[in-house]
C-alpha positions in Angstrom: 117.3 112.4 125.5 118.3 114.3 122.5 121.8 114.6 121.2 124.0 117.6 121.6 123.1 119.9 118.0 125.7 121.3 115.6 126.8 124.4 115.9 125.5 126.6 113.0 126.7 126.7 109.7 128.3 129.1 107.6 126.3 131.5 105.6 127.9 133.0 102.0 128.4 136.5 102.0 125.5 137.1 100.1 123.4 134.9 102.0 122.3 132.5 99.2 124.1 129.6 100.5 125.8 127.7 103.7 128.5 125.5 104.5 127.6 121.7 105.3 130.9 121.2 106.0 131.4 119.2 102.5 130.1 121.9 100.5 127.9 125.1 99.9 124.0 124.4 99.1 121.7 127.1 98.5 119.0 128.9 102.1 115.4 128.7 101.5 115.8 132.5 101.0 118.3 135.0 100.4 119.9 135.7 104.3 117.8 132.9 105.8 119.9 130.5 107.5 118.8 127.0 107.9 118.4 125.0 110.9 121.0 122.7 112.2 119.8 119.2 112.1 119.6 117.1 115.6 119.4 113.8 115.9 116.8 112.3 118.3 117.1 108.9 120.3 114.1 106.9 119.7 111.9 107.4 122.7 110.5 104.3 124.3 107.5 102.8 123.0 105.0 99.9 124.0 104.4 98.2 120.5 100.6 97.8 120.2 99.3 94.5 119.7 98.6 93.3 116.1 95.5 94.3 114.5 93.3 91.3 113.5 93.7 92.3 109.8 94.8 89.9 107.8 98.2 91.0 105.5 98.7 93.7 108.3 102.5 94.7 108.8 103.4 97.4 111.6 105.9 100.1 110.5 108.9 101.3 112.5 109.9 104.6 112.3 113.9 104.7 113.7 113.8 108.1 112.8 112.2 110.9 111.0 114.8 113.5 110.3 113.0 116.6 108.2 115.9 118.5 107.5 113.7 121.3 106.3 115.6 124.5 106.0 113.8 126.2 108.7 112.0 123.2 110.1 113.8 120.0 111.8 111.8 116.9 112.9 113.2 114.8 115.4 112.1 111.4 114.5 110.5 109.0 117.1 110.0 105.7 117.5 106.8 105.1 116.2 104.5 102.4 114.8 102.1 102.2 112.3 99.5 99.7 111.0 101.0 99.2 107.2 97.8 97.0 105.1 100.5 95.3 102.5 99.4 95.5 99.2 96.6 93.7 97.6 94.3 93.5 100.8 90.7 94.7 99.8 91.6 97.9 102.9 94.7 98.8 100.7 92.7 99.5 97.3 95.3 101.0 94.0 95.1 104.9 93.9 96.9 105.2 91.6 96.5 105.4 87.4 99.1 105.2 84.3 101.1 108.0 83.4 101.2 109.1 80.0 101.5 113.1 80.4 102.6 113.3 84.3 104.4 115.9 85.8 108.1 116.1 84.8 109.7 115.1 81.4 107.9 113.0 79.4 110.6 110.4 79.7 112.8 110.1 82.7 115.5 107.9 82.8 117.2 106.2 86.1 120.3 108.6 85.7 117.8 112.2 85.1 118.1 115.3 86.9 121.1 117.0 88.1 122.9 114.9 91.6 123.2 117.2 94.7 123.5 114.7 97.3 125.6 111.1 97.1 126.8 108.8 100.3 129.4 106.1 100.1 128.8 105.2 103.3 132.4 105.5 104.2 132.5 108.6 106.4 130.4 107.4 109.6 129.2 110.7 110.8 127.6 111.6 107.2 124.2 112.4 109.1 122.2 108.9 109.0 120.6 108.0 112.2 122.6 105.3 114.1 120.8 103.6 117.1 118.5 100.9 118.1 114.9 100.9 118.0 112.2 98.7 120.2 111.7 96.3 118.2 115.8 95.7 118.1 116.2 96.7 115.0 119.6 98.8 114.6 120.7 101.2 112.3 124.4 102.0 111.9 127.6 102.4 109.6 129.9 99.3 109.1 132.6 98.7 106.8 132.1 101.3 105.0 128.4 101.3 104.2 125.3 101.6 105.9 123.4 98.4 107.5 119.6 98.4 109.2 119.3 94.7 110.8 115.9 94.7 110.3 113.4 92.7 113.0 109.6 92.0 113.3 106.9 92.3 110.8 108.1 95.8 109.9 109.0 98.2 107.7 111.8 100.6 108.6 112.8 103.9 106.9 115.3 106.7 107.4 115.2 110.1 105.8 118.6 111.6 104.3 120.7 114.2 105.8 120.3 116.4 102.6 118.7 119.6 103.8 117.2 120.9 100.9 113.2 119.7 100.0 112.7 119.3 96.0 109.9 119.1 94.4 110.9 117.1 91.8 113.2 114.7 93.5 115.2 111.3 93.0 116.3 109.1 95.0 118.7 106.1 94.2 120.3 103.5 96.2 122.6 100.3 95.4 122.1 97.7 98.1 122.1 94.0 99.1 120.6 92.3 101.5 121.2 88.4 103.1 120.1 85.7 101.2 118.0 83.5 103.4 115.7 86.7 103.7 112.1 85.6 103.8 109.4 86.6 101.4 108.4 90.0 102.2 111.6 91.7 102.8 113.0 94.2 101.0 114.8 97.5 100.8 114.1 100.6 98.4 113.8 104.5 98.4 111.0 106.8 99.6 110.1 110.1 99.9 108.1 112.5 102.5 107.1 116.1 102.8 104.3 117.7 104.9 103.6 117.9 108.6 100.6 116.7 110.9 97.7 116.0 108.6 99.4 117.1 105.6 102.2 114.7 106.2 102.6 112.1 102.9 105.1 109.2 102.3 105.9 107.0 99.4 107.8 104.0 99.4 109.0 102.5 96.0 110.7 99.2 96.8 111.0 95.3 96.5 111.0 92.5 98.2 112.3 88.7 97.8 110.6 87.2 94.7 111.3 89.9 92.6 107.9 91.7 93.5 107.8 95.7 93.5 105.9 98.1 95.6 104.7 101.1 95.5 102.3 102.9 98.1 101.3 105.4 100.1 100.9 106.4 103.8 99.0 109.7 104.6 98.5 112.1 107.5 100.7 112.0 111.2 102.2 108.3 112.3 99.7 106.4 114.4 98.9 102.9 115.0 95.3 103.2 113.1 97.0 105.1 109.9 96.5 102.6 107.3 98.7 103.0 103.9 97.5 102.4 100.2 98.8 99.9 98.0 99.6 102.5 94.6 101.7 99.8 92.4 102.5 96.0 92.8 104.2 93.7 90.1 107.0 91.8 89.5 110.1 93.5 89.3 112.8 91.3 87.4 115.4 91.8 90.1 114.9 91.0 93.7 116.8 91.8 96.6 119.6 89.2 97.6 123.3 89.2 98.1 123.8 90.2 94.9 124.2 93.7 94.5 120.5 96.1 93.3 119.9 99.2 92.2 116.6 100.8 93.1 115.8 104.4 92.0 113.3 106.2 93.0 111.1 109.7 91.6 108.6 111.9 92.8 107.6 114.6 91.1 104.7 116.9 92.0 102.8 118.7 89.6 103.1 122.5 89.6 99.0 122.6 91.2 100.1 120.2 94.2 97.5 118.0 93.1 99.0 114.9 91.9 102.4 113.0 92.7 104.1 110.6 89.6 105.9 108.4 91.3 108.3 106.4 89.0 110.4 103.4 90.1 113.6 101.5 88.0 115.5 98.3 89.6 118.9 98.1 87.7 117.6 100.7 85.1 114.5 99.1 84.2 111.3 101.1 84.4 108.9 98.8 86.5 106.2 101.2 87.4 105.1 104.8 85.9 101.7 106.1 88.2 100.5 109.6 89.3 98.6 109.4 93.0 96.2 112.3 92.7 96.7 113.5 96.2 97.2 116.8 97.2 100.6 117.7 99.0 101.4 120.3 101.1 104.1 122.5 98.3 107.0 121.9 101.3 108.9 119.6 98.8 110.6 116.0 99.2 112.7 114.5 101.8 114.1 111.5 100.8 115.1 108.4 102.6 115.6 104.9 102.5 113.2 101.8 103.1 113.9 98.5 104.7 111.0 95.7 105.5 111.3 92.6 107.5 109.4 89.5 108.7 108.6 88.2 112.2 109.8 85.0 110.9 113.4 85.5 110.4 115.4 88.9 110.7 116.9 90.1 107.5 119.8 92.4 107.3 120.2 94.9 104.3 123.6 96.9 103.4 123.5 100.1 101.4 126.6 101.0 100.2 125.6 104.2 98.2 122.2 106.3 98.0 122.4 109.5 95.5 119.8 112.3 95.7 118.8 114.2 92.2 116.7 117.2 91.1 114.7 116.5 88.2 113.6 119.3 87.9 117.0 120.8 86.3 118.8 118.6 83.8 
């Protein structure tokens, strides 16, 4: 059962912009005004047994909140066959980029900020519930937790309404210390719907190891995701504080996707994935992965959204 919406929001005079209630951001198009967003419980789901592939993980949607200007996607619980990186079914897709889209040089503070969360206000428009593999999503203490369980990854799309196509997505985060290898926490980003749908995740995981991959076409339990990137990222997740940001910028054409990733300002990977996109722009979000061994718990107490494609 879905939550009761928002009312609408307040549309400028000119129709150029509306009221989040925080501040005005620009319509998709003069007099358009944008959808409200909803939030969706997860509906209940049977989690498919595991796949006899070996470095399999299954991926946990808690929700999938498209806050498109005049398209919103509840998010459901769903799962996913994830192949984790270096498996011969998750091949690299990805190649260097010396003359991507997007400056030539892009720092972890480019592009101009027009979304940041400290967490502190708990009805800031994150998804808050429990999904069916237990794993909960929620604010406390004035930041934003996922208490991640299973051989899973877990993601959660931001309540900024406005798709970019050259987007930037940074978060500062910790996450307990007797993790086990494999989990981690990052940034992602996601536009398209159906068979056009794309997601990115740039993120680490404990021993300072940094991904980067792709997942394309609708959620299912047979869509398999690409390993783009892996290498070892300096910094790993822990209880002391990380800083992971995130960029993907898609070249004017649609045709290719640089994907850059820093942890604590260092540039660990720099790839374009030649895949076409659907032109919808980025959602972004944030990524948490956990082990079936132990359940790991990771705390976000800020995530910032930028435009790189105004400076």
């Amino acid at each position: 059962m879905s939550a009761e919406p928002p009312p609408l929001p307040q549309i400028s005079a000119d129709g150029s912009y509306y009221w989040d209630g925080t501040r005005w951001l620009p319509t998709a198009s003069p007099g358009q005004l944008p959808t409200p967003p909803a939030f969706y419980a997860p509906t209940p789901y049977i989690e498919p047994q595991r796949r006899g592939v070996p470095n399999a993980v299954v991926i946990t949607v808690g929700v999938v909140v498209a806050l498109l200007l005049t398209t919103m996607a509840g998010g459901l619980a769903v799962y996913v066959n994830h192949l984790r990186s270096g498996s011969a079914a998750a091949a690299a897709t990805g190649s260097p980029t010396p003359n991507g889209p997007g400056p030539a040089r892009l720092s972890a503070g480019s592009g101009v900020v027009v979304f940041t969360d400290d967490f502190h206000d708990p009805v800031s428009g994150w998804f808050t519930g429990t999904t069916s593999s237990g794993t909960a999503y929620g604010y406390s203490g004035g930041a934003y937790v996922i208490d991640g369980h299973g051989y899973l990854t877990h993601y959660t799309l931001s309540p900024y309404a406005v798709p970019l196509p050259q987007a930037s997505a940074t978060i500062t985060a910790t996450q307990t210390s007797d993790a086990p290898p494999g989990a981690g926490l990052g940034v992602m980003c996601q536009q398209g719907t159906g068979q056009q749908l794309i997601s990115y995740w740039l993120y680490i995981s404990v021993g300072a190891v940094f991904h980067v991959s792709v997942v394309k076409g609708p959620d299912s339990p047979n869509n398999l995701s690409s390993n783009i990137k892996r290498g070892t990222s300096g910094s790993g997740p822990g209880s002391t504080p990380v800083t992971i940001v995130g960029d993907c910028l898609t070249a004017a054409d649609g045709k290719s996707t640089r994907l850059v990733l820093f942890v604590n300002g260092v540039n660990v990977a720099d790839v374009t994935d030649p895949s076409t996109v659907s032109g919808s722009g980025w959602q972004m979000g944030i990524v948490a992965s956990s082990e079936a061994s132990k359940s790991s718990t990771v705390t976000y107490t800020r995530f910032e959204e930028r435009d790189l494609s105004k400076s």
